[in-house]
CHARMM internal coordinates of N, CA and C (Angstrom, degrees):
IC EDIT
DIST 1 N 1 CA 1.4435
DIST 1 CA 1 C 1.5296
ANGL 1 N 1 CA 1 C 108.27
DIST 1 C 2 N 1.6032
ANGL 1 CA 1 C 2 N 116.23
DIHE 1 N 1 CA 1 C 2 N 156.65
DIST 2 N 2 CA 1.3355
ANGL 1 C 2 N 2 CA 107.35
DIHE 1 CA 1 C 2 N 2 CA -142.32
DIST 2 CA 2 C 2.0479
ANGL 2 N 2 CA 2 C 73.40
DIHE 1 C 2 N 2 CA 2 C -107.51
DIST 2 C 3 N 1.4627
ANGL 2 CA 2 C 3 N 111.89
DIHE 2 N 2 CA 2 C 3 N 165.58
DIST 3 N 3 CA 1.3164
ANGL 2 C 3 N 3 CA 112.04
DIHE 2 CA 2 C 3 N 3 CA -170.19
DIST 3 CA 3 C 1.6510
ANGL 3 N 3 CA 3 C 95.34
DIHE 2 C 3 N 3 CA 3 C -110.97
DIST 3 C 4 N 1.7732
ANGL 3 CA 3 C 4 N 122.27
DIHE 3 N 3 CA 3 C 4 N 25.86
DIST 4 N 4 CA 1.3924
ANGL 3 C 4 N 4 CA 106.12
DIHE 3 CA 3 C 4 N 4 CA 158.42
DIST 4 CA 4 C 1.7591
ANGL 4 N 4 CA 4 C 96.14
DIHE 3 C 4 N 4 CA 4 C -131.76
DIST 4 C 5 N 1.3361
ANGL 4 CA 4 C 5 N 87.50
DIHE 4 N 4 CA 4 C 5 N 160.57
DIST 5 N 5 CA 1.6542
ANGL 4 C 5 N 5 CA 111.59
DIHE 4 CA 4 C 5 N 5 CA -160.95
DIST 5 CA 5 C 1.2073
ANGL 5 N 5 CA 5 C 81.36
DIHE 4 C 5 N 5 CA 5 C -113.67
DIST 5 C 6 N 1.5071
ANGL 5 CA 5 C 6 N 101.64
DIHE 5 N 5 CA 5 C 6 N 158.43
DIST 6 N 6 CA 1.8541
ANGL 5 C 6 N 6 CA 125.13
DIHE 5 CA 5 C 6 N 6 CA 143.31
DIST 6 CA 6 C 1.4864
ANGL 6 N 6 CA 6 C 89.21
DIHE 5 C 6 N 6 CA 6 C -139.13
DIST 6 C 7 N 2.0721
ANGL 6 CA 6 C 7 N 80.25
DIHE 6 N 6 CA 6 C 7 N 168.90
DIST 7 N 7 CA 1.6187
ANGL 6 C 7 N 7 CA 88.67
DIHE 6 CA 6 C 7 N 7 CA -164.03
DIST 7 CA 7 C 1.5096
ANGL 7 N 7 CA 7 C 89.90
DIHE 6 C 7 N 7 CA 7 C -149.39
DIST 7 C 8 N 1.3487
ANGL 7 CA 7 C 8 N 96.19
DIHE 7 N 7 CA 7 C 8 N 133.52
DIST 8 N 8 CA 1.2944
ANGL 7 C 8 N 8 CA 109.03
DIHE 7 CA 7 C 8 N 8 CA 161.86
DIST 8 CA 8 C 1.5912
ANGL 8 N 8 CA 8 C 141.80
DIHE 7 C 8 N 8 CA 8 C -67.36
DIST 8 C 9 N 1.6564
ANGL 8 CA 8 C 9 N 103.43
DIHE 8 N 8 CA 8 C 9 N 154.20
DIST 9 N 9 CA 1.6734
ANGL 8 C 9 N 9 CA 72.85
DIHE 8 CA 8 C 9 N 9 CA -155.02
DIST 9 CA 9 C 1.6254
ANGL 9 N 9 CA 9 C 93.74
DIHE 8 C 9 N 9 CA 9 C -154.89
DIST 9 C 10 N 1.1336
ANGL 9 CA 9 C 10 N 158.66
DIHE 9 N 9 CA 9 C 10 N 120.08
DIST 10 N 10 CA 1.6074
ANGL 9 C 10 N 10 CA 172.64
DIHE 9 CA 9 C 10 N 10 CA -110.15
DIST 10 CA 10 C 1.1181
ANGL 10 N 10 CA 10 C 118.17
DIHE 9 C 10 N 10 CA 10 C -157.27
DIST 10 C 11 N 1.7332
ANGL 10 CA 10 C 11 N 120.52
DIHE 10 N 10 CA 10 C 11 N 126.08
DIST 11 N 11 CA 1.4213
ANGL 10 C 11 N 11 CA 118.57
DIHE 10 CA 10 C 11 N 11 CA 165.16
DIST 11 CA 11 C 1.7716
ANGL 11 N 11 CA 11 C 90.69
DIHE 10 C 11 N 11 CA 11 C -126.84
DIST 11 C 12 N 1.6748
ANGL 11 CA 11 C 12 N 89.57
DIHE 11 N 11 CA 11 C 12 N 164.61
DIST 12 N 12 CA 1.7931
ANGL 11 C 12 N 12 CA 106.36
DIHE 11 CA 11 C 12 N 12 CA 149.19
DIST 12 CA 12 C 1.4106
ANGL 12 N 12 CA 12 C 99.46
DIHE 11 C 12 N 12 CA 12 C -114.41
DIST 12 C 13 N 1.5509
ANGL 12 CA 12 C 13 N 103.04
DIHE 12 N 12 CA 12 C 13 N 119.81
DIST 13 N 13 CA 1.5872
ANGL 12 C 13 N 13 CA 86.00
DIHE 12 CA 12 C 13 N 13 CA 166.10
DIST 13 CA 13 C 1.4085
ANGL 13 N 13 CA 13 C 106.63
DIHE 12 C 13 N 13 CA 13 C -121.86
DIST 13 C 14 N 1.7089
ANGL 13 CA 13 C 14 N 120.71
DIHE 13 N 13 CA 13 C 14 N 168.44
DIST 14 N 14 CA 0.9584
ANGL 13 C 14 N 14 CA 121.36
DIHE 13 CA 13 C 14 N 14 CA 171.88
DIST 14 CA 14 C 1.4552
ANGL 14 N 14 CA 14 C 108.20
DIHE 13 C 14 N 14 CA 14 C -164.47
DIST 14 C 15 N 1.4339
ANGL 14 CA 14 C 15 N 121.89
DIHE 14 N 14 CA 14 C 15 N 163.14
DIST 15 N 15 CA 1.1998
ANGL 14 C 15 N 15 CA 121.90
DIHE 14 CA 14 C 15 N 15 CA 161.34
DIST 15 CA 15 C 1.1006
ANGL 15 N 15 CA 15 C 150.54
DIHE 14 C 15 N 15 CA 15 C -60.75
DIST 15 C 16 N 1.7799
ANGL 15 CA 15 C 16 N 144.90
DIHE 15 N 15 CA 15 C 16 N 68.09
DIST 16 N 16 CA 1.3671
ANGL 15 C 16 N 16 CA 112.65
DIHE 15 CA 15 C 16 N 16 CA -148.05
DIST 16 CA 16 C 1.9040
ANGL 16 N 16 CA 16 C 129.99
DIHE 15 C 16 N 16 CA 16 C -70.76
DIST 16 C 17 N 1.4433
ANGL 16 CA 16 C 17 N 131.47
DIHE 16 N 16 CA 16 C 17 N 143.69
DIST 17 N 17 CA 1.2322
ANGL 16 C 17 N 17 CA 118.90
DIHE 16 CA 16 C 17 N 17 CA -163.26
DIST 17 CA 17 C 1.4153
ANGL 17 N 17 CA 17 C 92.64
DIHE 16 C 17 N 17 CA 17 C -72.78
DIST 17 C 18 N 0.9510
ANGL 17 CA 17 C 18 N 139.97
DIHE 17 N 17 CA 17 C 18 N -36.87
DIST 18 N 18 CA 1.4348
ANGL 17 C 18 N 18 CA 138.72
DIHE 17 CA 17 C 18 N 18 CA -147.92
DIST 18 CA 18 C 1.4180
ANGL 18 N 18 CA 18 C 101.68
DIHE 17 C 18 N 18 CA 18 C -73.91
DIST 18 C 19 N 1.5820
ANGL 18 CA 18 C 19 N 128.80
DIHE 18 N 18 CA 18 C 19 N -66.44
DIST 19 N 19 CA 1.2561
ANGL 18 C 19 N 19 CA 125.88
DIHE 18 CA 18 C 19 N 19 CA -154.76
DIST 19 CA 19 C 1.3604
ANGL 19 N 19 CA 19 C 93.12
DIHE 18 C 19 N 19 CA 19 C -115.40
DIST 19 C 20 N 1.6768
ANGL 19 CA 19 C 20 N 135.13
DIHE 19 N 19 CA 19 C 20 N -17.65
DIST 20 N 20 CA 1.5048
ANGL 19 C 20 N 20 CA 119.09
DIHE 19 CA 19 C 20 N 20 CA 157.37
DIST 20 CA 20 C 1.3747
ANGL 20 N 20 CA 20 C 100.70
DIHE 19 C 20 N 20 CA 20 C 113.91
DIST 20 C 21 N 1.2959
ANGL 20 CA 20 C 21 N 121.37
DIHE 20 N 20 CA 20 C 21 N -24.30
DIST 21 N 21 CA 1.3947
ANGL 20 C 21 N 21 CA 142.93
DIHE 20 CA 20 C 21 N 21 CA -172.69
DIST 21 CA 21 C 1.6846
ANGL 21 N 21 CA 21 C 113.85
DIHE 20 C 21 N 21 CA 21 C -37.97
DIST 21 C 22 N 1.1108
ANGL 21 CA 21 C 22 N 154.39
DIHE 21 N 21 CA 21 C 22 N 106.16
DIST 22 N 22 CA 1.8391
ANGL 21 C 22 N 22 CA 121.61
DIHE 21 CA 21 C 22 N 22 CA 154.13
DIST 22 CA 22 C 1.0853
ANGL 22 N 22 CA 22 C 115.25
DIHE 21 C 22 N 22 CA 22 C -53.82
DIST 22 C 23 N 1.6753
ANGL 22 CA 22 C 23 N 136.24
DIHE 22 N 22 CA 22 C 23 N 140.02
DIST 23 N 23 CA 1.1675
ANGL 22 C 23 N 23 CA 132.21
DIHE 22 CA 22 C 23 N 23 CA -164.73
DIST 23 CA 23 C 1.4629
ANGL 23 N 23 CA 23 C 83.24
DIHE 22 C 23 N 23 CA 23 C -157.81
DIST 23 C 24 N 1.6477
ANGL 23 CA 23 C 24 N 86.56
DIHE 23 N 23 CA 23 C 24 N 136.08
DIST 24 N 24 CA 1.9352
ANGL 23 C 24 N 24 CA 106.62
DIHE 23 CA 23 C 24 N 24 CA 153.41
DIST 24 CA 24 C 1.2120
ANGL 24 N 24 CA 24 C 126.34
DIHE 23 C 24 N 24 CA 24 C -80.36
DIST 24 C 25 N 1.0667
ANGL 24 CA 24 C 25 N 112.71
DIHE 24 N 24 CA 24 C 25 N 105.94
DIST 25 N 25 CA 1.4330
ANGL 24 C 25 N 25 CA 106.09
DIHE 24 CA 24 C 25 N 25 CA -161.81
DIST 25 CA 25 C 1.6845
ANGL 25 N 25 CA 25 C 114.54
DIHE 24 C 25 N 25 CA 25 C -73.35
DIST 25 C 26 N 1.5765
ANGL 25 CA 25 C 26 N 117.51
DIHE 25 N 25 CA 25 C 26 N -0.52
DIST 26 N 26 CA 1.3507
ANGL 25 C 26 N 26 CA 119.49
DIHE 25 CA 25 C 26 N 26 CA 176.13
DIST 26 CA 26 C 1.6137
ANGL 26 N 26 CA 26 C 120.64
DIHE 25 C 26 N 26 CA 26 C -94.61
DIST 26 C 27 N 1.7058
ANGL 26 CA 26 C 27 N 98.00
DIHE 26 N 26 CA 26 C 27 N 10.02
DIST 27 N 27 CA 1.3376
ANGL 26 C 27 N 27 CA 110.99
DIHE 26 CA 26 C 27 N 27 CA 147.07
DIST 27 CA 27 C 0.8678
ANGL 27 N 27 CA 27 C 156.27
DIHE 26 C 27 N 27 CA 27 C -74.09
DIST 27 C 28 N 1.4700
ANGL 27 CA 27 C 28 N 104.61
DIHE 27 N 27 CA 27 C 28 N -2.99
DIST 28 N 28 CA 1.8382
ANGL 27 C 28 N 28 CA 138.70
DIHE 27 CA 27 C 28 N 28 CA 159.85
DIST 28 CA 28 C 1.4984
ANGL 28 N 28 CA 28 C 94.76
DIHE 27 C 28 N 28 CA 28 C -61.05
DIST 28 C 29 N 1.0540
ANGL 28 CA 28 C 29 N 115.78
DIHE 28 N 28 CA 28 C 29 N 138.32
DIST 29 N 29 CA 1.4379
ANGL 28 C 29 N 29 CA 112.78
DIHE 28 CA 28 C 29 N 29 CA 176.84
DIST 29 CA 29 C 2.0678
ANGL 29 N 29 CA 29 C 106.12
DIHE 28 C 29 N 29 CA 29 C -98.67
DIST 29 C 30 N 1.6768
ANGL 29 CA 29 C 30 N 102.13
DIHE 29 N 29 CA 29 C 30 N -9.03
DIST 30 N 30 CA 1.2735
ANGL 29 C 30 N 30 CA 113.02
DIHE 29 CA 29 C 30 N 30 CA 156.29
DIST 30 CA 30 C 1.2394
ANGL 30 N 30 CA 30 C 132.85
DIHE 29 C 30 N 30 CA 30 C -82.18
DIST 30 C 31 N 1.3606
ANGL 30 CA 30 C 31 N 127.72
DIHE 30 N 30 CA 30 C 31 N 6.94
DIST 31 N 31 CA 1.2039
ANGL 30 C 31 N 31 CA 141.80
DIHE 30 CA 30 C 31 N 31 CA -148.92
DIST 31 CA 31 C 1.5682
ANGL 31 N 31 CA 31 C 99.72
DIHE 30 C 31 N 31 CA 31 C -74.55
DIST 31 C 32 N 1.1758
ANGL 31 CA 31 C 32 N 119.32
DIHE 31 N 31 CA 31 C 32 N -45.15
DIST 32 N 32 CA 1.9694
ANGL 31 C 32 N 32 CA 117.78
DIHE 31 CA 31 C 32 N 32 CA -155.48
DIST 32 CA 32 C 1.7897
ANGL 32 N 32 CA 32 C 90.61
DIHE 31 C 32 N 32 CA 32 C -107.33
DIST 32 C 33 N 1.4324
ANGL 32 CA 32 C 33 N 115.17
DIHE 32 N 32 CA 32 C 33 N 2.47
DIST 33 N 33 CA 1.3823
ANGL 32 C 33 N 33 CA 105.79
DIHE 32 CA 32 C 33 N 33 CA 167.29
DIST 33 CA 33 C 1.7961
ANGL 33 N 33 CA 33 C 116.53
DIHE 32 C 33 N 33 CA 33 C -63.60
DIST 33 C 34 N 2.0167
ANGL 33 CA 33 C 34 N 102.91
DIHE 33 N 33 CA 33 C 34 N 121.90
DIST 34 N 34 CA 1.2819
ANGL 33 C 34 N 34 CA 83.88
DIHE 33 CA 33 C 34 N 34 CA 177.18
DIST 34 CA 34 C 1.6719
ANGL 34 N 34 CA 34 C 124.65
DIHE 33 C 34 N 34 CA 34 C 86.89
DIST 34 C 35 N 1.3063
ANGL 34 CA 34 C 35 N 123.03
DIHE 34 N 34 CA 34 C 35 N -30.96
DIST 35 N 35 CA 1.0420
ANGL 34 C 35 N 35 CA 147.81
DIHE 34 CA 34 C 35 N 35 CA 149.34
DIST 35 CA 35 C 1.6538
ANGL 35 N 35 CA 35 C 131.74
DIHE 34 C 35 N 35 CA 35 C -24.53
DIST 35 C 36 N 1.0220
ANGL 35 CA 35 C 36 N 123.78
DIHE 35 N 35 CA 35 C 36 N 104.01
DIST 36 N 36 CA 1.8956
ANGL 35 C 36 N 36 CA 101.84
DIHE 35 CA 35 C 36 N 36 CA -175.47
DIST 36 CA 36 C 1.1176
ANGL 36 N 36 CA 36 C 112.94
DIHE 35 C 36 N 36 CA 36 C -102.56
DIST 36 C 37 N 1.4280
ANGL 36 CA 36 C 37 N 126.05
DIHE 36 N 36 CA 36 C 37 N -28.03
DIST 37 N 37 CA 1.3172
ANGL 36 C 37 N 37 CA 124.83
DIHE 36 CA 36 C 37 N 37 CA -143.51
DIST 37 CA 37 C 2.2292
ANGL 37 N 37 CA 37 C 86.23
DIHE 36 C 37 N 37 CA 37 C -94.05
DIST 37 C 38 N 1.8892
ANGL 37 CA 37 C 38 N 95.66
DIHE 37 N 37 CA 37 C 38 N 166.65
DIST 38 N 38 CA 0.9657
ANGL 37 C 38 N 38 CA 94.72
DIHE 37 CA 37 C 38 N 38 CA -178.51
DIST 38 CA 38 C 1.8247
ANGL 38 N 38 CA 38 C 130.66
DIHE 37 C 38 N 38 CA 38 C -118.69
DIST 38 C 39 N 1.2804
ANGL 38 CA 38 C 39 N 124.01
DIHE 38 N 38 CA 38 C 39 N 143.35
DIST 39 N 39 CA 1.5035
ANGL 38 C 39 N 39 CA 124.45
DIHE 38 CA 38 C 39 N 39 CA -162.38
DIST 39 CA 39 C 1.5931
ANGL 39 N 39 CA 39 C 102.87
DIHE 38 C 39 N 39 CA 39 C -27.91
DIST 39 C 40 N 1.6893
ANGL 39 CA 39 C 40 N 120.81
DIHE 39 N 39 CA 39 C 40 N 123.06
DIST 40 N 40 CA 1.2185
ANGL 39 C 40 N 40 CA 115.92
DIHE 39 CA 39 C 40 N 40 CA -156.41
DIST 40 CA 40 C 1.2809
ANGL 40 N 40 CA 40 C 138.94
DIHE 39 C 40 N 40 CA 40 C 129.96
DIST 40 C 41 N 1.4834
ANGL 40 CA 40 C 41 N 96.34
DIHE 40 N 40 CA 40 C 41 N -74.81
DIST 41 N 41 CA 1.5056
ANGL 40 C 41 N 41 CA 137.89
DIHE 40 CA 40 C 41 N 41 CA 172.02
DIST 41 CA 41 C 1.7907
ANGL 41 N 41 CA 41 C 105.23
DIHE 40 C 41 N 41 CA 41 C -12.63
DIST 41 C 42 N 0.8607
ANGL 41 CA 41 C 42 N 122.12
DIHE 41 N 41 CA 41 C 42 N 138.24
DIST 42 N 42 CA 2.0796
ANGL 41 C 42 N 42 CA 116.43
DIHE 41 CA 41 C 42 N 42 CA 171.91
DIST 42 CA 42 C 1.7695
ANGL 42 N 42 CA 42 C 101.06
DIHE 41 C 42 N 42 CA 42 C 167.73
DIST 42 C 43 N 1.2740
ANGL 42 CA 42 C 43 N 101.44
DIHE 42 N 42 CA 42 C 43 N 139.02
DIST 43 N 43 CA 1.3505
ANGL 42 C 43 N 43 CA 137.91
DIHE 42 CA 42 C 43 N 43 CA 176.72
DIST 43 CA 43 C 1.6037
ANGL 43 N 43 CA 43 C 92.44
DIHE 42 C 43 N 43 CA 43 C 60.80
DIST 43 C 44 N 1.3700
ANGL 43 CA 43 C 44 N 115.74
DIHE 43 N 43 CA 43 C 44 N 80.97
DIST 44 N 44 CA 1.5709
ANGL 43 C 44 N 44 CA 145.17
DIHE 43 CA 43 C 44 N 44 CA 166.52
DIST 44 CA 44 C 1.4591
ANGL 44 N 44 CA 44 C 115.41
DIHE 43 C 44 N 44 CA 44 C -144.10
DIST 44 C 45 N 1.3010
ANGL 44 CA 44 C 45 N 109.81
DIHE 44 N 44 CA 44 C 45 N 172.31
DIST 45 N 45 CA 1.4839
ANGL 44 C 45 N 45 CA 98.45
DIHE 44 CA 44 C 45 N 45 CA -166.80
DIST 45 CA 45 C 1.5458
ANGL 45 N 45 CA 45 C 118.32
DIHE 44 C 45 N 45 CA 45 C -92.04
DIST 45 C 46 N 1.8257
ANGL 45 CA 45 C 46 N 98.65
DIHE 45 N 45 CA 45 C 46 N -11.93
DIST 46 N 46 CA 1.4189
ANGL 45 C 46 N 46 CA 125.25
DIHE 45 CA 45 C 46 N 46 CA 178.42
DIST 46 CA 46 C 1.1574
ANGL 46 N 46 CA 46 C 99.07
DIHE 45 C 46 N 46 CA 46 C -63.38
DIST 46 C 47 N 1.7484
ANGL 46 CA 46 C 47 N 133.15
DIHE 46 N 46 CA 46 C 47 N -45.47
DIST 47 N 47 CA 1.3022
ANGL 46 C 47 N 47 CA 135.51
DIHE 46 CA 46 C 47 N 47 CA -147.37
DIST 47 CA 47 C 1.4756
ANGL 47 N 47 CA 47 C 122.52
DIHE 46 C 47 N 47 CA 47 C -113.68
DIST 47 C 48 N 1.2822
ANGL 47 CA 47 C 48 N 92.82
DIHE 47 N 47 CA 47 C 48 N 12.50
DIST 48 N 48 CA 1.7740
ANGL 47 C 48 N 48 CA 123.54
DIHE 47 CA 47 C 48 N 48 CA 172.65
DIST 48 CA 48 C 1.5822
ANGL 48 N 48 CA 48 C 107.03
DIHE 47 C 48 N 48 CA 48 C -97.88
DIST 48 C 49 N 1.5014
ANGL 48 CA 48 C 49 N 114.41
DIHE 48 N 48 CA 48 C 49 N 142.96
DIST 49 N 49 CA 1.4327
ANGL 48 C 49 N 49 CA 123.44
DIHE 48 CA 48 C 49 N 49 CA -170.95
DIST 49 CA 49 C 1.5576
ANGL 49 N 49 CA 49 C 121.88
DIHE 48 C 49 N 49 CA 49 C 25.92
DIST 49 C 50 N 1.5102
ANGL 49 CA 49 C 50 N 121.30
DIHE 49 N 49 CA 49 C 50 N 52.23
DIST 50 N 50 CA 1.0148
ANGL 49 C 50 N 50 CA 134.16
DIHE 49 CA 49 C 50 N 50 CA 148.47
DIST 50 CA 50 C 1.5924
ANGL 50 N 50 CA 50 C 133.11
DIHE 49 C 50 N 50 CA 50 C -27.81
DIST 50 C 51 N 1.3387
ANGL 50 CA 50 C 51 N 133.24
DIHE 50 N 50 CA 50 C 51 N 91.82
DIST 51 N 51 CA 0.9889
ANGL 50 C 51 N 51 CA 117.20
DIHE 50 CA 50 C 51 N 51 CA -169.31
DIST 51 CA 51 C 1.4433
ANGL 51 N 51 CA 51 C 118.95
DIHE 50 C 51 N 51 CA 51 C -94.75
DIST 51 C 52 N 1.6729
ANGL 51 CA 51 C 52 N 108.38
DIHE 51 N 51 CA 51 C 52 N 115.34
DIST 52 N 52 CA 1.3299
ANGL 51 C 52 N 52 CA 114.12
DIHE 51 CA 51 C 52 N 52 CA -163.39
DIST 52 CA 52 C 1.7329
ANGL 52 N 52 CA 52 C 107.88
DIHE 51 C 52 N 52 CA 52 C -122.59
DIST 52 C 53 N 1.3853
ANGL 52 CA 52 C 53 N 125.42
DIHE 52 N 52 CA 52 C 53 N 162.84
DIST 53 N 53 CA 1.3805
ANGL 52 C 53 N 53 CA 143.74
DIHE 52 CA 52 C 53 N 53 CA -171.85
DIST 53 CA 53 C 1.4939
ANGL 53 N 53 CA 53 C 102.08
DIHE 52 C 53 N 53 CA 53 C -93.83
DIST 53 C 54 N 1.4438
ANGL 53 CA 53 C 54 N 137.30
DIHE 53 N 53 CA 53 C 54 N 118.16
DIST 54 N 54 CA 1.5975
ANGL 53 C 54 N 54 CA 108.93
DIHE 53 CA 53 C 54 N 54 CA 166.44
DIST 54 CA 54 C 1.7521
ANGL 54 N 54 CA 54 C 107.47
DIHE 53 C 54 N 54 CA 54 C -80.50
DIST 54 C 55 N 1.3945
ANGL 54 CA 54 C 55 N 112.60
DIHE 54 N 54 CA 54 C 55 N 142.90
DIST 55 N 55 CA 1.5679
ANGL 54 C 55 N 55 CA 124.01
DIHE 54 CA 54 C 55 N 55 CA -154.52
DIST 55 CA 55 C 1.5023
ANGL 55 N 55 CA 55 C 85.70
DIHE 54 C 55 N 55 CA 55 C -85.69
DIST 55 C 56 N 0.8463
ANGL 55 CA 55 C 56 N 139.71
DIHE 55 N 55 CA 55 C 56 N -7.40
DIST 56 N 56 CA 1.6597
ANGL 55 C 56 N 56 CA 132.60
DIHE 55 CA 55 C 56 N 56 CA 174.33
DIST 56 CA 56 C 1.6998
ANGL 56 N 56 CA 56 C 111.47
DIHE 55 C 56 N 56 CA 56 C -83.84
DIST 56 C 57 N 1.2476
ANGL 56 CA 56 C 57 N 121.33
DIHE 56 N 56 CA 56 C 57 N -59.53
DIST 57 N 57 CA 1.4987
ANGL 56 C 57 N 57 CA 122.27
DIHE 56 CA 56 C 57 N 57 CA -179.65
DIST 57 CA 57 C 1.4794
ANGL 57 N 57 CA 57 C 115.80
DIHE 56 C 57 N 57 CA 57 C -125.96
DIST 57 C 58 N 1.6704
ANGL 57 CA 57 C 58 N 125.01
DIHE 57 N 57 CA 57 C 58 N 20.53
DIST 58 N 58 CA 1.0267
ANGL 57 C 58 N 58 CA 116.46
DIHE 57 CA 57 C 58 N 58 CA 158.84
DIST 58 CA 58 C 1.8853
ANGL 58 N 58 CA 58 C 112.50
DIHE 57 C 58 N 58 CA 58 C 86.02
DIST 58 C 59 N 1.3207
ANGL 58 CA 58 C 59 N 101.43
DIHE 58 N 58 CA 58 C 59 N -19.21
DIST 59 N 59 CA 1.6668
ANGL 58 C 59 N 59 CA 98.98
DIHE 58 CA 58 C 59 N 59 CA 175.00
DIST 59 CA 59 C 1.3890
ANGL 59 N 59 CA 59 C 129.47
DIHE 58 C 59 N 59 CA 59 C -60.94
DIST 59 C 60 N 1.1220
ANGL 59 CA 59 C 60 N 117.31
DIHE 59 N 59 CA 59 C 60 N 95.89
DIST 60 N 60 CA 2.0415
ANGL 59 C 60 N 60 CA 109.90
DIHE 59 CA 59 C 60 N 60 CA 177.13
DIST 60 CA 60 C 1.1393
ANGL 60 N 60 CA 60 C 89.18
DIHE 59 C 60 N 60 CA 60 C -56.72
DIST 60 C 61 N 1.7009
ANGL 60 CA 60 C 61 N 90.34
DIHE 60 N 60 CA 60 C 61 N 156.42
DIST 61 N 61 CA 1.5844
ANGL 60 C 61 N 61 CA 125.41
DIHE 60 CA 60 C 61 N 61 CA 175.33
DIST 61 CA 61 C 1.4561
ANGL 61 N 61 CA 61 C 87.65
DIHE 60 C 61 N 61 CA 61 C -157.86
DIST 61 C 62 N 1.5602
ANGL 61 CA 61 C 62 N 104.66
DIHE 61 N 61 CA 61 C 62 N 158.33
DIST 62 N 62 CA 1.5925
ANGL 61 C 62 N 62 CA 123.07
DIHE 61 CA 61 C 62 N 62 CA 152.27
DIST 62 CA 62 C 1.8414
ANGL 62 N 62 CA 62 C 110.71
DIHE 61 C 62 N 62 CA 62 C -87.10
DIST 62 C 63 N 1.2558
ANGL 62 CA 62 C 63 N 97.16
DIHE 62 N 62 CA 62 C 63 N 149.75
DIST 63 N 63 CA 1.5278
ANGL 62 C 63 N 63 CA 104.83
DIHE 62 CA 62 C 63 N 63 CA 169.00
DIST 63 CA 63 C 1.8724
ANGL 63 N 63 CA 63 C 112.64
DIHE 62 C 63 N 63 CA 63 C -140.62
DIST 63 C 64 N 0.7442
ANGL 63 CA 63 C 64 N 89.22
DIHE 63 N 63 CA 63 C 64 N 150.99
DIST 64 N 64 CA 1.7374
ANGL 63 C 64 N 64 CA 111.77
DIHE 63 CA 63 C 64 N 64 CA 149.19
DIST 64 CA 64 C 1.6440
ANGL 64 N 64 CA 64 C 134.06
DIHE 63 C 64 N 64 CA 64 C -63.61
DIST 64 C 65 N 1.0405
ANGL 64 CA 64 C 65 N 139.50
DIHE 64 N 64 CA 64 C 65 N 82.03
DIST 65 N 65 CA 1.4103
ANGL 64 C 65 N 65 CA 124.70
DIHE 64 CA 64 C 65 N 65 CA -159.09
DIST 65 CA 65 C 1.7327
ANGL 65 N 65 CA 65 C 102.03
DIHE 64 C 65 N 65 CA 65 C -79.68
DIST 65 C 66 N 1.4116
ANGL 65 CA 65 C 66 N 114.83
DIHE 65 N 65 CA 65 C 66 N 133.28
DIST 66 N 66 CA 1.2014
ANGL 65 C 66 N 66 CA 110.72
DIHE 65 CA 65 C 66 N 66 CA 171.89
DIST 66 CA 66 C 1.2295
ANGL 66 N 66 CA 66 C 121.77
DIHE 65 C 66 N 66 CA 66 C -124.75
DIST 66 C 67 N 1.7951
ANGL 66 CA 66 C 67 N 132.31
DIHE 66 N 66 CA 66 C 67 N 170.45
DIST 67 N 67 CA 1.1215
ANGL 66 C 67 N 67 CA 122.73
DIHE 66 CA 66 C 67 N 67 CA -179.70
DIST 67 CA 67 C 1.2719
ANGL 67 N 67 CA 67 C 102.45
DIHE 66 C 67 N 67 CA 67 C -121.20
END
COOR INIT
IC SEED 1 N 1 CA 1 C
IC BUILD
């Protein structure tokens, strides 16, 4: 076994309309509360109109989750 690693590593990002911001949206630390679908997940019915918080100013929006 080789003694260097890589590591995997995940965002949602998106734009928020409100404050303009790009934001990860898995920086909500509420984000997977409640949640079904899985890291990935896109063009399902789970992963259509997502209703999410932007973690910068608090504005819900719906999204699209994509891969």
């Amino acid at each position: 076994m080789t003694e260097h690693k890589a590591t995997w590593s995940i965002s949602l990002d998106t734009t928020c309309p409100k404050c303009g911001e790009c934001v990860d949206l898995l920086d909500d630390p509420d984000f997977w509360d409640g949640r079904s679908f899985e890291a990935g997940e896109n063009m399902t019915d789970r992963s259509r109109d997502v209703e999410v918080d932007c973690p910068k100013c608090g504005h819900e929006l719906e999204v699209d989750l994509e891969y």
